[in-house]
C-alpha positions in Angstrom: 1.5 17.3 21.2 -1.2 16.5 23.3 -0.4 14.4 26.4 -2.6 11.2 26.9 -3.0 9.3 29.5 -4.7 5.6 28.4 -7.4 4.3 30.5 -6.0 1.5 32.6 -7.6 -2.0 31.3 -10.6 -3.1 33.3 -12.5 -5.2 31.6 -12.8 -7.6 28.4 -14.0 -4.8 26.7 -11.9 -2.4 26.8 -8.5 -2.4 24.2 -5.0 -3.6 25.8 -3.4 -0.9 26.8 -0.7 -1.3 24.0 -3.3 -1.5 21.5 -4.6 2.1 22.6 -0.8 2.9 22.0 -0.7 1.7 18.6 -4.0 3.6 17.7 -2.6 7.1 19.3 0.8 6.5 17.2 -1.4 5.8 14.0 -3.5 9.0 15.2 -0.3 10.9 14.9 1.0 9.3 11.7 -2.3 10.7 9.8 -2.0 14.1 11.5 1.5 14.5 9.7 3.5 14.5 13.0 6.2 11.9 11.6 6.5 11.7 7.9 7.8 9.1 5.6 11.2 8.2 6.2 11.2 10.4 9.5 12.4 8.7 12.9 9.8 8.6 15.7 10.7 9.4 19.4 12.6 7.0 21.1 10.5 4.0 23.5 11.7 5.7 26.5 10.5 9.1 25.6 7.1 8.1 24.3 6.2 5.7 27.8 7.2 9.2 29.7 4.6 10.9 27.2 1.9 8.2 27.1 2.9 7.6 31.2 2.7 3.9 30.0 5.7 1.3 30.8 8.4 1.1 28.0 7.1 -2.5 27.6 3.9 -1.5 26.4 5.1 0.9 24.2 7.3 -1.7 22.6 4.6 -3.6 22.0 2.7 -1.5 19.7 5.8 -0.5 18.0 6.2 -4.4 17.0 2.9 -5.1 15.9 3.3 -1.7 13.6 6.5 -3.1 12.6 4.8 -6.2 12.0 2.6 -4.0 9.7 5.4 -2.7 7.5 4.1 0.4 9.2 7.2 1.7 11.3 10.7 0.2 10.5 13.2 -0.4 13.4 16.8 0.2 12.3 19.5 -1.3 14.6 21.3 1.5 16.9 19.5 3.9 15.1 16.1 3.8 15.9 12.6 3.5 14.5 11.3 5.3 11.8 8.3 5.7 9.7 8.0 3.1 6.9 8.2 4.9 3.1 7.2 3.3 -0.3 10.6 4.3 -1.1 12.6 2.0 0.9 13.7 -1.7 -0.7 12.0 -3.6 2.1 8.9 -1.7 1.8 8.8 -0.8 -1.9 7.1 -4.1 -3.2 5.1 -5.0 0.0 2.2 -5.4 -1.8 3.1 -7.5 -4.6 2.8 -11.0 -3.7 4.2 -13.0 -6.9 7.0 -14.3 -6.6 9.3 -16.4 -9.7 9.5 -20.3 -9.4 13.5 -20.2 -9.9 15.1 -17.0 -9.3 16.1 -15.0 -6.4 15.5 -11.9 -8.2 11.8 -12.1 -8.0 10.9 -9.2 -7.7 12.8 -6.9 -9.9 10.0 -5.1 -12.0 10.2 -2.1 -14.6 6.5 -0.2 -14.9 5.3 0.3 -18.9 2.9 3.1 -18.6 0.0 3.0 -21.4 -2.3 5.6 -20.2 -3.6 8.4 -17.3 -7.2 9.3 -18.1 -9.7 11.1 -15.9 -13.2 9.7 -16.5 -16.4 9.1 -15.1 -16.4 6.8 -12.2 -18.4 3.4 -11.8 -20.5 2.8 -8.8 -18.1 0.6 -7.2 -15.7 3.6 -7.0 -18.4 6.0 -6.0 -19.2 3.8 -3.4 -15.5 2.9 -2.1 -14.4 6.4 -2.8 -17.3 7.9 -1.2 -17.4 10.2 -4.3 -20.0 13.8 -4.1 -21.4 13.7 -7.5 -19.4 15.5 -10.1 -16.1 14.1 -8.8 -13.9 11.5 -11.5 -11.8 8.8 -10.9 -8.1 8.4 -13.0 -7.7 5.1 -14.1 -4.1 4.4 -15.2 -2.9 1.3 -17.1 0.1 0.1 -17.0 2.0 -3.4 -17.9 4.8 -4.7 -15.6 7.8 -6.8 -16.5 8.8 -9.1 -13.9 12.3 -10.5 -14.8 12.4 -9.0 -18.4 9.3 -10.8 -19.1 5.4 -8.9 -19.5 3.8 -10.4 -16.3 1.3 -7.9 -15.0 -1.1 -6.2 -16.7 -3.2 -3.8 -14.4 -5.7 -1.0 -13.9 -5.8 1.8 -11.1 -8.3 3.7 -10.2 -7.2 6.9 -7.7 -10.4 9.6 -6.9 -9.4 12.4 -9.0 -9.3 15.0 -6.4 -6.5 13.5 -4.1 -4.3 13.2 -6.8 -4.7 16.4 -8.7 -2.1 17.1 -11.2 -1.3 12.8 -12.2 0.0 12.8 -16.4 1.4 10.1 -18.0 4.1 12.4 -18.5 4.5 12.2 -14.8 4.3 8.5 -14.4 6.7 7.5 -17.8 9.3 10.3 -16.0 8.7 8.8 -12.7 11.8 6.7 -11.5 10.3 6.3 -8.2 7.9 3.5 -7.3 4.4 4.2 -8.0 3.6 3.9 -4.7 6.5 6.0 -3.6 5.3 8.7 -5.9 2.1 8.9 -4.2 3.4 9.4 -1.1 6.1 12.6 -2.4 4.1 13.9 -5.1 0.3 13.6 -3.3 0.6 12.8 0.4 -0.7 9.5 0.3 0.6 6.8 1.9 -0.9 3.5 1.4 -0.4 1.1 4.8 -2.6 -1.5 3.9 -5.0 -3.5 1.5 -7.7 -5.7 1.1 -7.4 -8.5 -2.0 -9.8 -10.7 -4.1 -8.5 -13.7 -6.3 -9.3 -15.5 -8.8 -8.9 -17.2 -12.1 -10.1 -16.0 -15.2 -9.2 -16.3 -18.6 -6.9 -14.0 -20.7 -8.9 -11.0 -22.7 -7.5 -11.0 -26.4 -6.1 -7.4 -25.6 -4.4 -8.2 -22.1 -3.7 -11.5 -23.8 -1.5 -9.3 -26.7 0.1 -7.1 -23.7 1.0 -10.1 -21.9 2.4 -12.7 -25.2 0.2 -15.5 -23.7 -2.7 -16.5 -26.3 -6.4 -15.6 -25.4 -8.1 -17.7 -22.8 -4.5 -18.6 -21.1 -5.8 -19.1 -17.2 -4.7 -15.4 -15.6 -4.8 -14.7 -11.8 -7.1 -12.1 -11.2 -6.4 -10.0 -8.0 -8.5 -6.8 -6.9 -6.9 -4.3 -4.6 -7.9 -1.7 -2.3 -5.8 0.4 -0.7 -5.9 2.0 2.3 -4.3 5.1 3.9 -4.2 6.1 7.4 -8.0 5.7 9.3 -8.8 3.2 6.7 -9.2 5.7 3.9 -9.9 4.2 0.8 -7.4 5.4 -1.7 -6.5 3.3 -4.4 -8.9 0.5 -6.5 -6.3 -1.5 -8.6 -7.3 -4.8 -10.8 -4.8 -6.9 -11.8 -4.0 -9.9 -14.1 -1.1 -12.0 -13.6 0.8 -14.3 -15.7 1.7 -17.4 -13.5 3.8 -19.3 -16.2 6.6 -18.5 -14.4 5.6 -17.3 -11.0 3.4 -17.9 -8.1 1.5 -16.3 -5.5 2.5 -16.5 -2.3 1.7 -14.7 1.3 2.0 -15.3 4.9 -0.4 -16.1 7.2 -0.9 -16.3 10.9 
């Protein structure tokens, strides 16, 4: 690997010198030099690479810690953060149950993998040439033996060449955890919309709550590394028995 040597902070503009050692460890995350579930080098060795101070280095590895990113295992090290992991499995799914620990124990009922013709949202987020499709997959989730989720996913076609429904009902992984094994893709981050809509008669049959029951809309995008689209996902929630929550700072 390339050596770098950041240029030393002289101004407001430029990025803190940890921040340029976030972006090269990101750099080297999308170039495949540390897969999922890999362990990076050590703090020590990567300040001798970077010539930066171990300090700085720790810094960066915090914020992507912070991120759900890397993941720092005591006296073993840090390692690249998979979809396949408990801690980092669910990351994305904010709903939580109003009185059980066990809020987040969900089982996937797959209901169909098509290709077809994409919308101009996808084109757009996608970036999609012409004759390229989108698969949408639908899908129901339980959450505590109970039909809570009912959602839509939208992945461009070409990236994940080869998705069935066979694949996804024979799937014991994670979804997102199959994506990353089956297709490359890892997912890092995404951008939500909420709101609250009423209950389609069909999502309203899936879901045992009668038609107009007040749903929580959420769309997703996903992003890979270099803030790659790769994954439009719409999803209505039941909150009869669970809430949204997140974390902000």
């Amino acid at each position: 690997m390339t050596e770098f040597r950041p240029k030393p902070e002289r101004t407001a503009s430029f990025s803190p010198l940890y921040k340029q050692i976030k972006d090269l460890l990101l750099q080297s995350l999308e170039a495949g030099d540390y897969k999922p579930g890999e362990s990076i080098p050590s703090e020590q060795e990567l300040a001798n690479r970077y010539q930066v101070s171990q300090g700085t280095v720790r810094k960066a590895i915090d914020e992507l810690s912070a991120e759900n990113v890397l993941i720092r295992r005591q006296g073993k090290g840090t390692f690249v953060a998979t979809h396949h992991e408990a801690e980092v499995r669910y990351r994305f799914l904010r709903l939580f149950a109003d009185n059980s620990d066990d809020s987040k124990r969900a089982q996937s009922h797959f209901l169909s993998c098509e290709e077809q013709e994409p919308s101009a949202e996808h084109k757009r987020v996608f970036e999609l040439n012409r004759d390229e499709k989108v698969i949408c997959i639908k899908r129901v989730m339980n959450l505590l033996d109970h039909p809570t989720i009912y959602e839509e996913i939208y992945l461009p076609a070409n990236t994940y060449k080869g998705m069935s429904l066979a694949l996804l009902v024979d799937n014991r992984d994670p979804l997102y955890g199959l994506f990353e094994s089956k297709f490359g893709v890892q997912l890092i981050r995404c951008d939500e919309k909420l709101k609250a809509v009423g209950a389609p008669a069909d999502v309203a049959t899936l879901l045992q709550v009668s038609e107009d029951t007040p749903l929580l809309s959420i769309e997703r995008v996903s992003y890979t590394f270099g803030d790659k689209p790769m994954e439009i996902r719409t999803g209505l929630y039941s909150t009869e028995h669970h809430h949204y929550r997140n974390s902000l700072y």
